[in-house]
Each structure stands twice: as C-alpha cells, then as structure tokens.
Backbone as JSON Lines, residues from 0, in Angstrom:
{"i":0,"aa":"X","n":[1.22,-7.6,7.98],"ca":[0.57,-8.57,8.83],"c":[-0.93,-8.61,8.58]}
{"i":1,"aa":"X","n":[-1.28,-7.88,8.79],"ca":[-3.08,-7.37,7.83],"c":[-3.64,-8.0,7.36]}
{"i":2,"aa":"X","n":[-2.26,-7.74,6.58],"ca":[-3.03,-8.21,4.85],"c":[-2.72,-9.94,4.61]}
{"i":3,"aa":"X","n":[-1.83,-10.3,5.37],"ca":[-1.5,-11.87,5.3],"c":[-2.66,-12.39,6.26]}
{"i":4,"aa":"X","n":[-2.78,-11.76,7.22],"ca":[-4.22,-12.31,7.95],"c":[-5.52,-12.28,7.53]}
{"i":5,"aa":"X","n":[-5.51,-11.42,6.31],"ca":[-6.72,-11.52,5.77],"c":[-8.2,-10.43,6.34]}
{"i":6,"aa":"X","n":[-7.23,-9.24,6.95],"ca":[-7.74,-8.25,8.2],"c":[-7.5,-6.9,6.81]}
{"i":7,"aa":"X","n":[-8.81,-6.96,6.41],"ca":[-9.3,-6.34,5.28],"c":[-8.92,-4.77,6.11]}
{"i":8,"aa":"X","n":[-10.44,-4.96,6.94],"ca":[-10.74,-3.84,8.1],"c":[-9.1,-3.05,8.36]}
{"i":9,"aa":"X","n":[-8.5,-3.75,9.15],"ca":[-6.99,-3.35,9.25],"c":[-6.15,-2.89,8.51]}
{"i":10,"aa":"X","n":[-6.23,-3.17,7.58],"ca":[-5.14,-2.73,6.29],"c":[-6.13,-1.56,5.8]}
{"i":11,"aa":"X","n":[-7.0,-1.85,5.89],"ca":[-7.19,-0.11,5.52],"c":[-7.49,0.87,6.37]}
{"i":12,"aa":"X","n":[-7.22,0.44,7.49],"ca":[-6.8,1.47,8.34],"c":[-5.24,1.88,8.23]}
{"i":13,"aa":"X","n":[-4.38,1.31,7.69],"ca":[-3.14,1.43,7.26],"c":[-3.09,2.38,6.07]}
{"i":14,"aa":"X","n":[-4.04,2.43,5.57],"ca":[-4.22,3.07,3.85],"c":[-3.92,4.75,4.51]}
{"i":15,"aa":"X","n":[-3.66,4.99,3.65],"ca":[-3.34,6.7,3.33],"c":[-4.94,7.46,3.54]}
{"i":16,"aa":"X","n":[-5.43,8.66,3.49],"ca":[-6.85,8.52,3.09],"c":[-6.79,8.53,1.61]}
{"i":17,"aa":"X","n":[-6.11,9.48,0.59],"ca":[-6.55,9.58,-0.75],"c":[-6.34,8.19,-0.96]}
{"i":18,"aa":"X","n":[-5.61,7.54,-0.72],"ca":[-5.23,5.96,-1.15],"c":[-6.45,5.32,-0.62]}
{"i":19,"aa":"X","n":[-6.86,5.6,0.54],"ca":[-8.17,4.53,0.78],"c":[-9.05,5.33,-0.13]}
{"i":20,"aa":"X","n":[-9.68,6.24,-0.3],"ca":[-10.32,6.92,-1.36],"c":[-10.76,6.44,-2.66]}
{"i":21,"aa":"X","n":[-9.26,6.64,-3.14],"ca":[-9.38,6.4,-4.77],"c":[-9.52,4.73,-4.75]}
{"i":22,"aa":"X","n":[-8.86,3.58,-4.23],"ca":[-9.46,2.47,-3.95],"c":[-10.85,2.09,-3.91]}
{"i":23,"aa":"X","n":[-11.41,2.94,-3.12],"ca":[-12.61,2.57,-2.87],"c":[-13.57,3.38,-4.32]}
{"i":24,"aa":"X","n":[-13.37,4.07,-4.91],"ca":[-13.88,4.96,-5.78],"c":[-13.34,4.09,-7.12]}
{"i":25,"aa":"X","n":[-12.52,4.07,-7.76],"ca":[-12.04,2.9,-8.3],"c":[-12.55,1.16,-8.64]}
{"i":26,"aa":"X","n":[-13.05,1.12,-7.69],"ca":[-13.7,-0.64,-7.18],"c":[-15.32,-0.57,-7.15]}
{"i":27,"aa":"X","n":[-15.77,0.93,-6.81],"ca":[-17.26,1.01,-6.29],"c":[-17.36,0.04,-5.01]}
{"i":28,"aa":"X","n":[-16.36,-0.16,-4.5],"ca":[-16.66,-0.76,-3.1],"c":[-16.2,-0.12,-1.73]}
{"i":29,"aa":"X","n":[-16.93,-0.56,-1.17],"ca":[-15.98,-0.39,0.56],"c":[-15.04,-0.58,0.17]}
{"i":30,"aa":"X","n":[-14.51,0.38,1.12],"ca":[-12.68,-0.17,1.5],"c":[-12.12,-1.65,1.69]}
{"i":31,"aa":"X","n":[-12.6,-2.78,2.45],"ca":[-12.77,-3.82,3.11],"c":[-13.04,-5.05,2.28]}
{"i":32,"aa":"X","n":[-14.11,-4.42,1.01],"ca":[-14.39,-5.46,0.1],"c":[-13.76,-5.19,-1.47]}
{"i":33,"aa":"X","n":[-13.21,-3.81,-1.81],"ca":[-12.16,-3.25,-2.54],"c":[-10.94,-4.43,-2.34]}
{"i":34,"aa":"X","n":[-10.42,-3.93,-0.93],"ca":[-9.07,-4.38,-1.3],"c":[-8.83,-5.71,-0.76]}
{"i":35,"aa":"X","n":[-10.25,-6.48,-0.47],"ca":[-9.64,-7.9,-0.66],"c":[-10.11,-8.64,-1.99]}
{"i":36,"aa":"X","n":[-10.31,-7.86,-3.14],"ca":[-10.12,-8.04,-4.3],"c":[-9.12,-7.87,-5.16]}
{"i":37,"aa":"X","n":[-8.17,-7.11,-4.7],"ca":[-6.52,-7.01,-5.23],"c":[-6.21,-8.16,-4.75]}
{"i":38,"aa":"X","n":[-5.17,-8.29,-5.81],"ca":[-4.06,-9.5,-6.39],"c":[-2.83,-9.13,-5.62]}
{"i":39,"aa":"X","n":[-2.72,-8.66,-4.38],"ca":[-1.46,-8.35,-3.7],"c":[-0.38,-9.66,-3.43]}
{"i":40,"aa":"X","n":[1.13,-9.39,-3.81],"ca":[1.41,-10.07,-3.79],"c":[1.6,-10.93,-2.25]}
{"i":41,"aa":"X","n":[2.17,-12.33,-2.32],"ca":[2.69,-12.53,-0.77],"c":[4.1,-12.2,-0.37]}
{"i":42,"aa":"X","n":[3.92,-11.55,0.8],"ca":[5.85,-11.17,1.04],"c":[5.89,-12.07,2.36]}
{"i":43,"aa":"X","n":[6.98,-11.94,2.51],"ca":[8.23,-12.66,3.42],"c":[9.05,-11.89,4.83]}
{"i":44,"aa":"X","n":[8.69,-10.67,4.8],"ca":[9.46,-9.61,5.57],"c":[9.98,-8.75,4.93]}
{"i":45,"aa":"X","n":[10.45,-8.08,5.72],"ca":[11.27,-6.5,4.95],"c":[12.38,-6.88,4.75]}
{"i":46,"aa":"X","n":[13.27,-6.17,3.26],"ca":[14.22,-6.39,3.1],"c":[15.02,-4.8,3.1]}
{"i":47,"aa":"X","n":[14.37,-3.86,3.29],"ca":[14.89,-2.89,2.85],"c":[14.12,-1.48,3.31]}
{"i":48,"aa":"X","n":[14.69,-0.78,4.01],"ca":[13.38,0.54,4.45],"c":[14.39,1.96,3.72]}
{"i":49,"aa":"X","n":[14.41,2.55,3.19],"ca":[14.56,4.0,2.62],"c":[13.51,5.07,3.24]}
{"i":50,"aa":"X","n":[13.98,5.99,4.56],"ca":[13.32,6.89,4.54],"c":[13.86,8.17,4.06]}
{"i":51,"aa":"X","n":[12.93,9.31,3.79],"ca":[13.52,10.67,3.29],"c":[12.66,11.51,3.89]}
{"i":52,"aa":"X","n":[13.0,12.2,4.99],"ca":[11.87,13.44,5.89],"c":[10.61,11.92,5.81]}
{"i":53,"aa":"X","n":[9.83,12.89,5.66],"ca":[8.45,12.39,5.79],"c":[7.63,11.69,4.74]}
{"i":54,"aa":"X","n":[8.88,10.53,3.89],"ca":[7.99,9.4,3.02],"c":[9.5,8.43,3.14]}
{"i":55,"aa":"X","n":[8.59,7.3,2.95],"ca":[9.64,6.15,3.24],"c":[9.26,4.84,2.08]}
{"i":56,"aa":"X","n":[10.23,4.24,1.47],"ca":[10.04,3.18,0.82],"c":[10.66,2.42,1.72]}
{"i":57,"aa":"X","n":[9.39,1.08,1.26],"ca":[9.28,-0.22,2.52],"c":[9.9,-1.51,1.44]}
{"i":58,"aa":"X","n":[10.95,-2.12,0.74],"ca":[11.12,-3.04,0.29],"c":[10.75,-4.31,0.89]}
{"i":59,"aa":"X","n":[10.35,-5.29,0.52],"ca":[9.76,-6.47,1.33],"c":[9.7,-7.45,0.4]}
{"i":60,"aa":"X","n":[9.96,-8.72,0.79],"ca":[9.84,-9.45,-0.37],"c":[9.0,-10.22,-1.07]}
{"i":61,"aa":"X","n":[8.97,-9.93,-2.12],"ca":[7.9,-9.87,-3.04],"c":[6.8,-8.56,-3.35]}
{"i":62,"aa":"X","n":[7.2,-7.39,-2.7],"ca":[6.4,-6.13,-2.64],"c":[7.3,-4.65,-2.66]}
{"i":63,"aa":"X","n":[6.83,-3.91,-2.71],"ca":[7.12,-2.72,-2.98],"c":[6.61,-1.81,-1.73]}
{"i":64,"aa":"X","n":[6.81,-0.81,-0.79],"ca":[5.38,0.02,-0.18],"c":[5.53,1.14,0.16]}
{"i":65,"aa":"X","n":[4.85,2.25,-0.41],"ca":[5.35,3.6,-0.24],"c":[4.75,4.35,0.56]}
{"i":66,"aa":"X","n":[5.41,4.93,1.52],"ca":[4.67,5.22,3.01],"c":[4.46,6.88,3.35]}
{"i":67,"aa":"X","n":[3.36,7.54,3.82],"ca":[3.86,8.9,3.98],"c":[3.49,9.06,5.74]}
{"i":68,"aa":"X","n":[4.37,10.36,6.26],"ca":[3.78,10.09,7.71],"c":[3.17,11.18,7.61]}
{"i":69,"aa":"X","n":[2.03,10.88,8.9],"ca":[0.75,12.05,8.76],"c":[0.61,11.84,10.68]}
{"i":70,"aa":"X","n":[-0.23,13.28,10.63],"ca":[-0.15,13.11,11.94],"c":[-0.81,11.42,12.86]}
{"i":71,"aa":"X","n":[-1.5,11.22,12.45],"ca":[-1.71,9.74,12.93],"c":[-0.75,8.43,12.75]}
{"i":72,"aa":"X","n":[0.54,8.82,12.11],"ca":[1.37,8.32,11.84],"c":[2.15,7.87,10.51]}
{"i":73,"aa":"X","n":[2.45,6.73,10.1],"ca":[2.77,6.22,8.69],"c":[2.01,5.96,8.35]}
{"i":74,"aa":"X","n":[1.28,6.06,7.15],"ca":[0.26,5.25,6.44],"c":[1.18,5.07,5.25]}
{"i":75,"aa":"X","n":[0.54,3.75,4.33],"ca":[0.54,3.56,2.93],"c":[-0.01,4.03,2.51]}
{"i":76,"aa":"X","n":[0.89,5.07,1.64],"ca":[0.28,5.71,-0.45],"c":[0.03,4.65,-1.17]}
{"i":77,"aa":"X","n":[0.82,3.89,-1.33],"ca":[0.97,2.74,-2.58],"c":[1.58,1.58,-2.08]}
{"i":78,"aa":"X","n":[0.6,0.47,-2.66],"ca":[1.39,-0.52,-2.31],"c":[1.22,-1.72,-3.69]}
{"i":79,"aa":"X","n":[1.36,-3.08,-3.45],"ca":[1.21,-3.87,-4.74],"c":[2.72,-3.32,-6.08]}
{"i":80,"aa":"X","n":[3.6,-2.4,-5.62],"ca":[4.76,-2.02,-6.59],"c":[5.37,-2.78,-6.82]}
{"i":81,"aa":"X","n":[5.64,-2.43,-8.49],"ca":[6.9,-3.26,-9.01],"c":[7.48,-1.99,-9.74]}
{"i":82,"aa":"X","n":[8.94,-1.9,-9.7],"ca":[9.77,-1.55,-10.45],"c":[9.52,-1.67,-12.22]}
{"i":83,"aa":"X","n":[9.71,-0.52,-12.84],"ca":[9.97,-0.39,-14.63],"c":[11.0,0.41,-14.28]}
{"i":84,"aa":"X","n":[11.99,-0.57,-15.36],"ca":[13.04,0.46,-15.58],"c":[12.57,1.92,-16.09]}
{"i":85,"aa":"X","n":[13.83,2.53,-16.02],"ca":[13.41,4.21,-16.49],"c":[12.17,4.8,-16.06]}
{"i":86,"aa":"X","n":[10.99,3.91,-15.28],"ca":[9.92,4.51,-15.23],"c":[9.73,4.46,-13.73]}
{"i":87,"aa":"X","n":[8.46,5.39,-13.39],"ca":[8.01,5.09,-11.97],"c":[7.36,3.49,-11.42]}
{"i":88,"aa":"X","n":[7.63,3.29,-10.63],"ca":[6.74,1.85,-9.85],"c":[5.32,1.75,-10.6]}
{"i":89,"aa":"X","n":[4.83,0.67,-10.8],"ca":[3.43,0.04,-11.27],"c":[3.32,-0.72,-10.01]}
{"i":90,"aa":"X","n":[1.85,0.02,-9.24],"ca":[0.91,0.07,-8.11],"c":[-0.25,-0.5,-8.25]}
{"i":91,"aa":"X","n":[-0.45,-1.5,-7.78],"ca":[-2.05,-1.83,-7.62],"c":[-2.72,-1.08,-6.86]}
{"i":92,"aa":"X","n":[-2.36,-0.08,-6.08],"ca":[-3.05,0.36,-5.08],"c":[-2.18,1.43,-4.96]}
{"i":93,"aa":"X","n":[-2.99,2.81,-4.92],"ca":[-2.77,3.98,-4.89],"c":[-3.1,5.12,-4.99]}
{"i":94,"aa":"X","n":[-3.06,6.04,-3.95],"ca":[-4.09,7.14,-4.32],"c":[-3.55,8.43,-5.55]}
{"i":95,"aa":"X","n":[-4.36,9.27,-5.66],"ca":[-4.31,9.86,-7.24],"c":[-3.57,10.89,-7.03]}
C-alpha cells in the first residue's frame, strides 16, 4: 500500500534495518529518496504467503517479498524479486 501511494517515508519504515541500510548506502541517499528511485514493480494483491518460523515469502502479483519478523514485527528483507531458475531470487532491494 506504501509503495502504491507513493509513501516513500512508510515503506521504509516497512524495510528491515540492514535492508534500509544497505539501500540507503548503495544509492548515497536517504531512505525516502533511495527508494523512490527503484523501478519496483506494480502489484495487484497477494497471491500467495509461505511462512517458515520467523521468515515468510509474500507472493503478490507482479512481485516477490521476503519478510523477517523482528521484535517490532514483520519487516521486508527483500523486495522487487524475480525468480531464476536453479538460482536464488534477483532483488532490487535488499539488505547484505
């Protein structure tokens, strides 16, 4: 929702910290002006949630989003994923 609203501020309060981190370290920008420079795609809703203990993949359509919970709750590790076969997800956004 955030990120379709264009609620920079918000979505990275959603961010992981190493994920807001390396973003911001990565870009040389704020958090806020970082990641409304990603090419994220547009989704549609969730199609799909996979949790395991304490990390969860968020399928959605047109997106990928890999979630860990922390005491402040779920945040996003990674998001912007696409699937390679045989390989791990390709992330626009992700901490190291």
């Amino acid at each position: 929702m955030a990120v379709a609203a264009g609620d920079h501020v918000r979505a990275c309060q959603l961010l992981a910290p190493q994920t807001r981190r390396q973003l911001e370290q990565d870009e040389r920008k704020d958090c806020p002006t970082a990641f409304a420079s990603q090419d994220l795609p547009r989704t549609r809703g969730i199609r799909e949630v996979e949790a395991y203990g304490r990390q969860a993949l968020v399928r959605l359509s047109g997106d990928t989003l890999f979630l860990s919970l922390f005491t402040a709750g779920w945040k996003v590790v990674a998001a912007g994923c696409t699937p390679r076969p045989d390989q791990p997800y390709d992330c626009l956004i992700k901490g190291a």
